[in-house]
C-alpha positions as CSV (number, residue, x, y, z in Angstrom):
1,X,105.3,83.8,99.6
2,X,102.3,86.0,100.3
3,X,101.3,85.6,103.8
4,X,97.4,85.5,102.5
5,X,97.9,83.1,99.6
6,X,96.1,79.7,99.8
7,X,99.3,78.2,99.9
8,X,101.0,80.0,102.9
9,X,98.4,79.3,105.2
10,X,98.2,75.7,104.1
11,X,101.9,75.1,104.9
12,X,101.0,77.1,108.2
13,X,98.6,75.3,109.0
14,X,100.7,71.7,108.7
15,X,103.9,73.0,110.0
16,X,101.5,74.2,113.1
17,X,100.0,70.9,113.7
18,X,103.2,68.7,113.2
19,X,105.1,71.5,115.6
20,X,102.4,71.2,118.2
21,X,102.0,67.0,117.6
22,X,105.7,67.1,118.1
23,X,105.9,69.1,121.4
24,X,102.8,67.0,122.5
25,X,104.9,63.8,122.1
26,X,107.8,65.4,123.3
27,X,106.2,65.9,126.4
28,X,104.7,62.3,126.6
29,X,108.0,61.0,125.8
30,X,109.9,63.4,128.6
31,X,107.2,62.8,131.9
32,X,107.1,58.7,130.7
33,X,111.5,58.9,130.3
34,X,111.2,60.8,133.9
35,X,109.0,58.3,135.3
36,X,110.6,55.3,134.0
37,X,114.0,56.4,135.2
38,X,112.9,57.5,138.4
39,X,110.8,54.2,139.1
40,X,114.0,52.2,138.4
41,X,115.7,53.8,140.6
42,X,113.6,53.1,143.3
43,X,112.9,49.8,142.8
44,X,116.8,49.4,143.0
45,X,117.1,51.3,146.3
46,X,114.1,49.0,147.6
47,X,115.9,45.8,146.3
48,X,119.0,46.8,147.9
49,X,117.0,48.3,151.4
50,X,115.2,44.7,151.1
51,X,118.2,42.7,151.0
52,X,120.2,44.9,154.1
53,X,117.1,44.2,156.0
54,X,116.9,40.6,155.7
55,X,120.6,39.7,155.7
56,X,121.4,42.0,158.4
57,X,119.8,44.1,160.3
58,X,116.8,41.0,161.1
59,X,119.5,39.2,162.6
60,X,121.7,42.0,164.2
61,X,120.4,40.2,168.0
62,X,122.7,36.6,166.2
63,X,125.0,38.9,164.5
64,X,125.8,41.7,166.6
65,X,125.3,45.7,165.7
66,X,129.3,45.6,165.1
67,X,129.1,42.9,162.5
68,X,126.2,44.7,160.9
69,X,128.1,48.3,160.8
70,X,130.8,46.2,159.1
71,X,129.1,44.1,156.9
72,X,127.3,47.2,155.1
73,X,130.5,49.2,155.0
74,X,132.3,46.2,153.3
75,X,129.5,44.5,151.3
76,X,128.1,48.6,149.8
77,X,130.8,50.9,150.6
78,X,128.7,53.9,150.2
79,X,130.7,56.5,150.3
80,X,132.9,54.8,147.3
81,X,129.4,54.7,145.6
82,X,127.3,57.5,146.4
83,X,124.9,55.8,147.9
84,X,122.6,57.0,151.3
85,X,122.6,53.9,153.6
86,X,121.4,54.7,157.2
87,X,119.9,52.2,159.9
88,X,117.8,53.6,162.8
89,X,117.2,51.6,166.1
90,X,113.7,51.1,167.4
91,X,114.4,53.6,170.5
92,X,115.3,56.2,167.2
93,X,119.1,56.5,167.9
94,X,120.9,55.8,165.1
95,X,122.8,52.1,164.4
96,X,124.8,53.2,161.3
97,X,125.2,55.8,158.9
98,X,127.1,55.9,155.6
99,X,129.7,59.1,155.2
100,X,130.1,61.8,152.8
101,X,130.5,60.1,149.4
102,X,133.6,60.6,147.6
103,X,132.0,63.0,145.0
104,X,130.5,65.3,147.8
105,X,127.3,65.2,146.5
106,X,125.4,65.4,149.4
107,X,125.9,65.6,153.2
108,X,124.0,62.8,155.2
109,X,124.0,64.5,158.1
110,X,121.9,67.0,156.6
111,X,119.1,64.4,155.6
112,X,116.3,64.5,158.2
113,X,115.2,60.9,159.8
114,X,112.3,59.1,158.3
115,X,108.9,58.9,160.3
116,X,107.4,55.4,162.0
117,X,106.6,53.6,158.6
118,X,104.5,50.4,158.8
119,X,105.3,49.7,155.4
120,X,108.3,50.2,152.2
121,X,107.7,53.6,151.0
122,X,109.8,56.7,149.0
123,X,110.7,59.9,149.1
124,X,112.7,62.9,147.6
125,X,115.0,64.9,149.7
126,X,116.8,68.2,148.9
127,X,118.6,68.9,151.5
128,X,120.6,72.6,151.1
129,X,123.7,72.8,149.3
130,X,123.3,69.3,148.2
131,X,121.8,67.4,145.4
132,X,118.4,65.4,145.2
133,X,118.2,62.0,146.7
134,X,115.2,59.5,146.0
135,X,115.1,57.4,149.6
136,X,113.3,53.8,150.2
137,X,112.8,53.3,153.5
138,X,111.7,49.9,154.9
139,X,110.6,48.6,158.7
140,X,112.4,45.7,159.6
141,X,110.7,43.7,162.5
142,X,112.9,42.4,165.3
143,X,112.2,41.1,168.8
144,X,113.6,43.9,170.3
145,X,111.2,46.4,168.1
146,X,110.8,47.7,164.3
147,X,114.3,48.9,162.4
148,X,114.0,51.5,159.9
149,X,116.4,50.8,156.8
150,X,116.8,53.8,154.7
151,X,118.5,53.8,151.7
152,X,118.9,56.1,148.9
153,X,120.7,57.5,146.0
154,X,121.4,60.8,143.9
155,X,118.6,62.2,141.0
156,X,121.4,63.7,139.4
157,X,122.0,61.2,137.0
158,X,118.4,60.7,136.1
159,X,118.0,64.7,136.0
160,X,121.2,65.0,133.5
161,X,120.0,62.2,131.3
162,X,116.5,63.8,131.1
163,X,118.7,67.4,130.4
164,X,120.3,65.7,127.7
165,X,117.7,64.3,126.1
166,X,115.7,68.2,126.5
167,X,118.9,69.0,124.8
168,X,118.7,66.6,121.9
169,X,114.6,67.3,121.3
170,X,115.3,71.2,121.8
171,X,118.3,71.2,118.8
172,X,116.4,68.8,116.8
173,X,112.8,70.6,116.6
174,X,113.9,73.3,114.8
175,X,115.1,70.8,112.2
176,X,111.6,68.7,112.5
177,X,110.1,71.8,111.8
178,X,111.7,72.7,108.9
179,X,111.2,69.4,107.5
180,X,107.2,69.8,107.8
181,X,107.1,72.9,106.8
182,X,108.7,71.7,103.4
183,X,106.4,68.7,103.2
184,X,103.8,71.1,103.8
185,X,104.9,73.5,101.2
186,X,105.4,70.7,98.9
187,X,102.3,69.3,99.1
188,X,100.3,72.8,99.1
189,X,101.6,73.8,95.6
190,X,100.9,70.2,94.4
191,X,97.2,70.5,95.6
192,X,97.1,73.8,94.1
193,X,98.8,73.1,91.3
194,X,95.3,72.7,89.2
195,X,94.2,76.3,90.9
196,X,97.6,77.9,89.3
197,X,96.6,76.3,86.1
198,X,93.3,77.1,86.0
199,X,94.5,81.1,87.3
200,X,97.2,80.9,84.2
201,X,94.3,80.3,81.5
202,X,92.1,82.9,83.2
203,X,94.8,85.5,83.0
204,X,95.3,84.4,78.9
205,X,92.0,84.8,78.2
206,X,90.6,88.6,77.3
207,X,87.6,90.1,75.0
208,X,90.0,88.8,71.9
209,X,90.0,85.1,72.7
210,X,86.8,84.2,74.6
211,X,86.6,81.2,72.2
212,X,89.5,79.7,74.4
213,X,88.6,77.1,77.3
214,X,90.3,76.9,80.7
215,X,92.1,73.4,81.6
216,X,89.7,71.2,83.3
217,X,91.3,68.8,86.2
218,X,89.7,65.5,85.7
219,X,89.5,65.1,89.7
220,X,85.6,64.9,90.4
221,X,86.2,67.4,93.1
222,X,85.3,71.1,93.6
223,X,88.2,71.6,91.4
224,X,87.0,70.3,88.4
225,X,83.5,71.7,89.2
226,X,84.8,75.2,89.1
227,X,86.6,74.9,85.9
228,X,83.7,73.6,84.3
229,X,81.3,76.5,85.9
230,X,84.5,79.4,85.0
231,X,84.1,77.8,81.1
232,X,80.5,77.8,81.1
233,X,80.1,81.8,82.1
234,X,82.9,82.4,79.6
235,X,80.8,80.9,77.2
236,X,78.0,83.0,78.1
237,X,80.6,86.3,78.2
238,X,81.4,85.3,74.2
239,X,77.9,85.0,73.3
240,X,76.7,88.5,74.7
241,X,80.2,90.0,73.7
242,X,79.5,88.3,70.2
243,X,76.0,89.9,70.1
244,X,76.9,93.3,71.4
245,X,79.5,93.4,69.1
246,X,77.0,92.5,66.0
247,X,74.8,95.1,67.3
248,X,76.8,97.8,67.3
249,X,78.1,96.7,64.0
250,X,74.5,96.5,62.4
251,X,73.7,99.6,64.2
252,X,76.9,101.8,63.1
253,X,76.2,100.0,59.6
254,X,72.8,101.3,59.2
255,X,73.2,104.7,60.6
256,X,75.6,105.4,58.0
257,X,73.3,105.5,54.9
258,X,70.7,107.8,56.5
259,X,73.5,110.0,58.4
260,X,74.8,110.4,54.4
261,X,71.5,110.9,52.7
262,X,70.9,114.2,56.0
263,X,73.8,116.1,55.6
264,X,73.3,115.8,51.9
265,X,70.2,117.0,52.2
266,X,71.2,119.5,54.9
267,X,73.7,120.9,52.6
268,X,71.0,121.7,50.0
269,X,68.9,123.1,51.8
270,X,71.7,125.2,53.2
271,X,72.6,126.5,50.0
272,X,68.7,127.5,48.7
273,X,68.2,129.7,51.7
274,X,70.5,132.7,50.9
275,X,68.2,135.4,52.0
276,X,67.9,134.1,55.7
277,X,70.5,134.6,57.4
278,X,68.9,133.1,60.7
279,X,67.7,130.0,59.4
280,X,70.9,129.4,57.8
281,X,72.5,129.8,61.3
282,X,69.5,127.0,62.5
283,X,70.5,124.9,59.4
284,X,74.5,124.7,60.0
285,X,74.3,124.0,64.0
286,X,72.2,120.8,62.8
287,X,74.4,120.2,60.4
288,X,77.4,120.1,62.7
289,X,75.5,118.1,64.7
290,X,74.8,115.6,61.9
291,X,78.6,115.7,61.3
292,X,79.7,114.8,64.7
293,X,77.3,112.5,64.5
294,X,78.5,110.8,61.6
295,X,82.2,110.9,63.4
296,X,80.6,108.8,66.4
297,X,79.4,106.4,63.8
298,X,82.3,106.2,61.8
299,X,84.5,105.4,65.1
300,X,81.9,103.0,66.7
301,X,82.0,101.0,63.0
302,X,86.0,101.2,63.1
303,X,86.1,99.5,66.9
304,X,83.2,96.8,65.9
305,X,86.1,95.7,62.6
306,X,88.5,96.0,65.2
307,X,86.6,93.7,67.6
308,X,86.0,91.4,65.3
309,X,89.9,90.7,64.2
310,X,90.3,93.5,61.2
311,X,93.1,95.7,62.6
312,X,95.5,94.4,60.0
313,X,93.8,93.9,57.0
314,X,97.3,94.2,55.3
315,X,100.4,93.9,56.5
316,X,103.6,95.9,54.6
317,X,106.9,97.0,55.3
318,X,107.0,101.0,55.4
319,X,108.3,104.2,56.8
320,X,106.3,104.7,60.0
321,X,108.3,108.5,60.0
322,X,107.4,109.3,56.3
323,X,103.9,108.2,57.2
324,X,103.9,110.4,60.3
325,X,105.4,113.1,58.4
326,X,102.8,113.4,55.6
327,X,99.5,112.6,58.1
328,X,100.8,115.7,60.0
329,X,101.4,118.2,56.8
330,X,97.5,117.1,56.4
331,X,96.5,117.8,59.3
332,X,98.4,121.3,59.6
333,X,95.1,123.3,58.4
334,X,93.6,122.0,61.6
335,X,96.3,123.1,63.8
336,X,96.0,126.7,61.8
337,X,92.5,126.9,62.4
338,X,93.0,127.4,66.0
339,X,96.4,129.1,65.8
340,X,98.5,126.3,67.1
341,X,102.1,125.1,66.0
342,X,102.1,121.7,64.6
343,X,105.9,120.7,64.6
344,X,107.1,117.4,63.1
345,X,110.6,115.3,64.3
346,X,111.0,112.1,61.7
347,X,115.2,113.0,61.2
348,X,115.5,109.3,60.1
349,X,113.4,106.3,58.6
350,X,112.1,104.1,61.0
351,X,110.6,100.8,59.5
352,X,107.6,99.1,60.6
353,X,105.7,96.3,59.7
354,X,101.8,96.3,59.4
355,X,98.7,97.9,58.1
356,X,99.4,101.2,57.1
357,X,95.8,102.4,57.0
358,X,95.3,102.0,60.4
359,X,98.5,103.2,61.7
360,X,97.7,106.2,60.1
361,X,94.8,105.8,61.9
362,X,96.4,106.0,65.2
363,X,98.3,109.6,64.0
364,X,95.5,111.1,62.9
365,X,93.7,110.4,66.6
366,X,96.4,111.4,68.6
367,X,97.1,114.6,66.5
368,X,93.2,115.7,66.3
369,X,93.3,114.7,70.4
370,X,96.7,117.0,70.9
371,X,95.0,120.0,68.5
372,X,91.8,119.8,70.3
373,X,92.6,119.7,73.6
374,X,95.3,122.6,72.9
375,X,94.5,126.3,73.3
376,X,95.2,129.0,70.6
377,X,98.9,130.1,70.6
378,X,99.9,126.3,72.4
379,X,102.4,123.3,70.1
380,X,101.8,120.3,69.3
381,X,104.5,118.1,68.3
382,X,105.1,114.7,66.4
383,X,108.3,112.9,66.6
384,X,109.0,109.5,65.1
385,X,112.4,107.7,66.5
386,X,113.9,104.3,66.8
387,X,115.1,102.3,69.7
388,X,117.0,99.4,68.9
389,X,118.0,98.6,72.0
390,X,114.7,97.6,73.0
391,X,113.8,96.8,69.2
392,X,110.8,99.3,68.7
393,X,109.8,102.5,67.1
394,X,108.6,105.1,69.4
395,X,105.9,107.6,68.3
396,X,105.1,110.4,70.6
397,X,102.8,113.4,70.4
398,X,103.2,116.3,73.0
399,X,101.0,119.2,73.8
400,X,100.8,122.0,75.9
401,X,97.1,121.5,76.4
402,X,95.3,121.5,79.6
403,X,96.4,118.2,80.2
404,X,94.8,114.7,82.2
405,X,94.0,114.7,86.0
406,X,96.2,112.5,87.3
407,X,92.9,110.1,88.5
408,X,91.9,109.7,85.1
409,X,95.3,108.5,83.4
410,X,94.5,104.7,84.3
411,X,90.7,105.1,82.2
412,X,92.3,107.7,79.0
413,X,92.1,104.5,76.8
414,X,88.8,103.0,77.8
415,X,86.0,103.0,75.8
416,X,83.8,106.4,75.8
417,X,85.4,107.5,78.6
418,X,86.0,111.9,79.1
419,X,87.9,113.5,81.7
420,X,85.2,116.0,81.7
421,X,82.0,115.6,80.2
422,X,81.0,118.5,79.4
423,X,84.3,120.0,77.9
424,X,84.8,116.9,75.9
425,X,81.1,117.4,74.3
426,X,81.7,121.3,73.7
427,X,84.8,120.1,71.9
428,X,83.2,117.1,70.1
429,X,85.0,114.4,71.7
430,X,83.2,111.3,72.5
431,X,85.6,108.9,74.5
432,X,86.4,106.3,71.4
433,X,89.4,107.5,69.7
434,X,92.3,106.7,72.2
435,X,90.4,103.0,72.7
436,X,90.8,102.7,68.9
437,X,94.1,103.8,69.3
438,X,95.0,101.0,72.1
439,X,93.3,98.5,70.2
440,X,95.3,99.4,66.8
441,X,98.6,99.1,68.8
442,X,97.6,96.1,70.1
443,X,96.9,94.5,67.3
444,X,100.0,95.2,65.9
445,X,101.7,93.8,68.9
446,X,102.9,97.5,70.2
447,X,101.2,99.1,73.1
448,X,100.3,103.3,73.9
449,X,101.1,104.9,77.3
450,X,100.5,108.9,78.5
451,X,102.1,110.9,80.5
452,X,100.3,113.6,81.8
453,X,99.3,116.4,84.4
454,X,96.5,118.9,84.8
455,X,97.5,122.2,83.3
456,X,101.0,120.6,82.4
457,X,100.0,118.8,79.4
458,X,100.0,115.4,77.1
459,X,102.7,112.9,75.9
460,X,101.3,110.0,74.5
461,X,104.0,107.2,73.4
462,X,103.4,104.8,70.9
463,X,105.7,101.9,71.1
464,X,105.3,99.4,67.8
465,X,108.4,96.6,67.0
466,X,111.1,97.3,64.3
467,X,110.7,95.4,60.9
468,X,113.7,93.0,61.6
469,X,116.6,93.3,59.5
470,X,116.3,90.4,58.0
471,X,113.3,91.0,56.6
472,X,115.0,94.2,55.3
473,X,118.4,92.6,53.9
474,X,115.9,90.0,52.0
475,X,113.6,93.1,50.4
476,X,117.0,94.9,49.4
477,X,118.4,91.5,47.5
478,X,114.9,91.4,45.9
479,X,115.1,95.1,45.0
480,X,118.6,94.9,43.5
């Protein structure tokens, strides 16, 4: 998933705020679990410190401090039970106190005395080498002066419960997480689910298809208002597409008829002025100019048909390497002209299906590109081959021209685009024959590609699909 998708940071986001809601309750849940547990505890040692005091130790004048010694080692046994019972005379001496327990986990004589108290109260001792013990002590008024009861027991049972339970939260989080980060994912692509739509017509829709509509989510939301608002500058892109493309069409349309009637004309006049040599010289640069010209217009007509759907006016079965074969031997006086080898590789028929017309089309542009882009003494060559692994025809012209800066291979097939402006003017070109040759190819459901460096040449590969053989099998039955 791309970190800086829509989606991504959604689920971020959610998995972010359900990690931190569940360390935040986490928390809660481990200071109130602390608190409880602690708070029992001492309302236990208080109950028991309560009870020593009013059984015992408030009668120890009646009862005698031997009794009382014995009574709490017989009635509590703390040493059996880990408990911290010690009783503290009013002079400060010391009545009775309990031994090490049997699980050595702490050392009373290590516990410092409690102050003068006037009142219950608690406290946490850590003596060295010895666990944590929450203490309640209690004054216990007598005639001869105030006892101080002090009992108390170990936090290591509340600590290991609370470690426990860290243990439990910290192996289960990881888990919790997961679990909202796949809610979260799950409900991102679900919200964006109309976006992905919406992205999927957009990508469908090109120059060719304007007519088409993106899906519209009947949410009311700013969903819904941005399909609507995409469909409604489409419509506008298809009605000044649709005019532009009249335009040229009108305009190519209307130049022709006057271009005609000029170079007619031109070529009159060209042959009444025999005795002047200079104004015949005048006469044939405008005349050239009139021609290439004409070529403009002639292309500029071809791409409005091809704009407006006409790229296969017919569609046949035939010989794309015949074809290639006899454009080139037509176009071998050109390559002569300027003292260039025009070599042609069709071993072996390769059968396509479409409009032959403007296939042809697409041979005659990429040989007259090769030828003049190629200096005298350079090759052009034509090959025609099939690959049926792949199930296409592959046309390719190579040249030992001057070849394509490799910054301009991406633009070669947009429309009136030159590599260099002023070359391509000297040599007559005017940017529209390779974006006829795309849009040919594409029409026929084939694409073009180049391969190409500066000083290193041109390969242009036409790739158009094989006439299936069942088509063929049924025209052979039909033949026989």
């Amino acid at each position: 998933m791309n970190p800086r998708s829509i989606g991504f940071q959604l689920t971020a986001w959610y998995a972010g705020v359900i990690a931190v809601g569940f360390l935040v309750l986490g928390g809660f849940m481990y200071l109130g679990m602390k608190h409880h547990l602690e708070k029992s505890l001492r309302e236990t040692q208080a109950k028991r410190a309560g009870v020593i005091a009013e059984t015992l130790v408030a009668r120890v004048a009646q009862l005698g401090e031997p009794h009382v010694i014995r009574e709490i080692r017989e009635s509590y046994a703390p040493e059996l039970n880990s408990r911290f019972i010690r009783v503290t005379r009013p002079n400060g001496t010391v009545l009775y106190v309990c031994g090490v327990p049997a699980d050595l986990s702490f050392d009373p004589a290590k516990i410092p005395p409690a102050g003068s108290v006037a009142r219950a109260s608690a406290r946490v001792e850590s003596p060295a080498g010895s666990e944590s013990l929450l203490i309640v002590t209690g004054p216990v008024p007598t005639a001869a002066g105030t006892f101080r009861v002090e009992v108390g027991a170990s936090l290591g049972p509340v600590r290991e419960v609370l470690r426990e339970w860290l243990l439990t939260f910290t192996l289960a989080f990881p888990f919790l997480l997961a679990v909202a980060a796949g809610g979260g994912w799950f409900l991102a692509r679900r919200a964006l689910k109309p976006v992905r739509r919406i992205i999927h017509g957009a990508e469908q829709i090109s120059s060719h298809n304007l007519g088409d509509r993106l899906p519209v989510p009947r949410t009311g939301d700013e969903l819904e208002r941005l399909s609507t608002a995409l469909n409604q500058m489409i419509a506008r892109l298809d009605e000044a597409l649709s005019h532009n493309r009249r335009f040229m069409a009108d305009a190519s349309h209307e130049l022709r008829t006057p271009l005609t009637i000029l170079r007619g004309e031109l070529e009159t006049l060209l042959q009444q002025t025999d005795g002047a040599p200079e104004l015949q010289e005048r006469i044939g640069s405008v005349l050239e100019e009139v021609e290439r010209l004409a070529k403009i217009v002639e292309n500029l007509f071809a791409l409005s048909r091809l704009d407006a759907g006409e790229a296969q006016a017919e569609s046949v079965r035939f010989d794309l390497g015949q074809l290639a074969a006899i454009t080139a031997g037509q176009m071998s006086l050109l390559a002569e002209d300027k003292h260039i080898s025009l070599n042609c590789l069709a071993p072996r028929p390769v059968t396509v299906e479409g409009d032959r017309a403007r296939l042809k089309q697409v041979v005659v542009n990429l040989l007259d590109n090769a030828v003049k882009y190629t200096p005298a003494g350079g090759s052009v060559t034509l090959s025609v081959a099939a690959a049926p692994h792949v199930g296409k025809a592959v046309l390719e012209v190579t040249d030992t021209g001057m070849g394509i800066p490799t910054g301009a291979l991406p633009h070669v097939f947009e429309r009136f685009f030159r590599v260099d402006k002023a070359r391509s003017r000297e040599l007559g070109g005017a940017g529209i024959g390779l974006s006829i040759v795309k849009a040919i190819c594409t029409a026929h459901g084939g694409h073009v590609e180049v391969a190409s460096e500066e000083g290193g040449g041109a390969r242009f590969r036409v790739l158009l699909p094989l006439a299936s053989s069942t088509d063929a099998s049924q025209e052979n039955t039909h033949a026989g």
